[in-house]
N, C-alpha and C positions, 0 to 999 in steps of 0.2 A: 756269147759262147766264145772261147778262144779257139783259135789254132793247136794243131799238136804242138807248133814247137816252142809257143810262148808258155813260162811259166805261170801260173794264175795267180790274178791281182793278189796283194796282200791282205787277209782281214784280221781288225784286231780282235781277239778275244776277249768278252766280258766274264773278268773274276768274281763271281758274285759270291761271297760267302753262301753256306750252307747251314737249314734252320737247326734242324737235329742236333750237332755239336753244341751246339750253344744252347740250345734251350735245357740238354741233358749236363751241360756241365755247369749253368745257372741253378739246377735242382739238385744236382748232386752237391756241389758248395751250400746252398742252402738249407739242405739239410744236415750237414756237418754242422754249421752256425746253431742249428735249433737244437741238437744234441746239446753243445756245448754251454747255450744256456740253461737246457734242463739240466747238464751237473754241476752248476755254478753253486755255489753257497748262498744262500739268502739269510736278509734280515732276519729280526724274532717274528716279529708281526706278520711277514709276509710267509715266513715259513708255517704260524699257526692256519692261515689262508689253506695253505697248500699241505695240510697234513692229512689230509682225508684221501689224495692223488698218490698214487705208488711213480716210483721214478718211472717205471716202464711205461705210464697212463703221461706222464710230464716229458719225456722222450717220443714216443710217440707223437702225440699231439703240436709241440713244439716243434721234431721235425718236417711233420708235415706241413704246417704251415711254412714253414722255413727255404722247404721243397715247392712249392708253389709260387712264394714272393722269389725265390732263384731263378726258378723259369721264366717268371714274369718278366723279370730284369735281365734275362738273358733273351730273350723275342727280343725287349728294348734295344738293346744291344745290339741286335741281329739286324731290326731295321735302321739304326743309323747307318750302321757299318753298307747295308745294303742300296741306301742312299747314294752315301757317299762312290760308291762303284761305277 
C-alpha cells in the first residue's frame, strides 16, 4: 500500500490484440476472394463441369468457404500477433 503522497508505482500495460476484428476482417476478405472466383471465367472443360451450378449456387458456396479459410487465417493471425505481445 502506499502513502497519500507517493504517486503509485508505474505499471506497464499489456496490448493484447483483440480476437473479433481479425477474425471478422479474415471472413469478410475471404469472402470477397470466393466471390471473385465464382465470376472469374473458366476454361471449356471446366465450365461444362460447372454448368449444371447457377452463379448464385457458385457464389455462394465459394464464398462461404472463402469466409471460413478468412477467419481461420485471421485466428492465425491473431495468435502470433498475440504472442508476440
Amino acid at each position: 500500500m502506499t502513502s497519500p503522497g507517493t504517486p503509485p508505482p508505474s505499471q506497464r500495460r499489456r496490448r493484447a490484440p483483440r480476437l473479433v476484428p481479425f477474425i471478422a476482417t479474415g471472413a469478410i476478405l475471404g469472402y470477397v476472394v470466393g466471390l471473385l472466383l465464382a465470376a472469374r471465367p473458366v476454361a471449356d472443360e471446366a465450365a461444362q463441369r460447372l454448368q449444371n451450378y447457377s452463379f448464385n449456387s457458385q457464389a455462394g458456396y465459394l464464398g462461404l468457404f472463402g469466409a471460413l479459410m478468412g477467419a481461420l487465417l485471421g485466428a492465425v493471425v491473431f495468435v502470433v500477433l498475440d504472442r508476440r505481445s
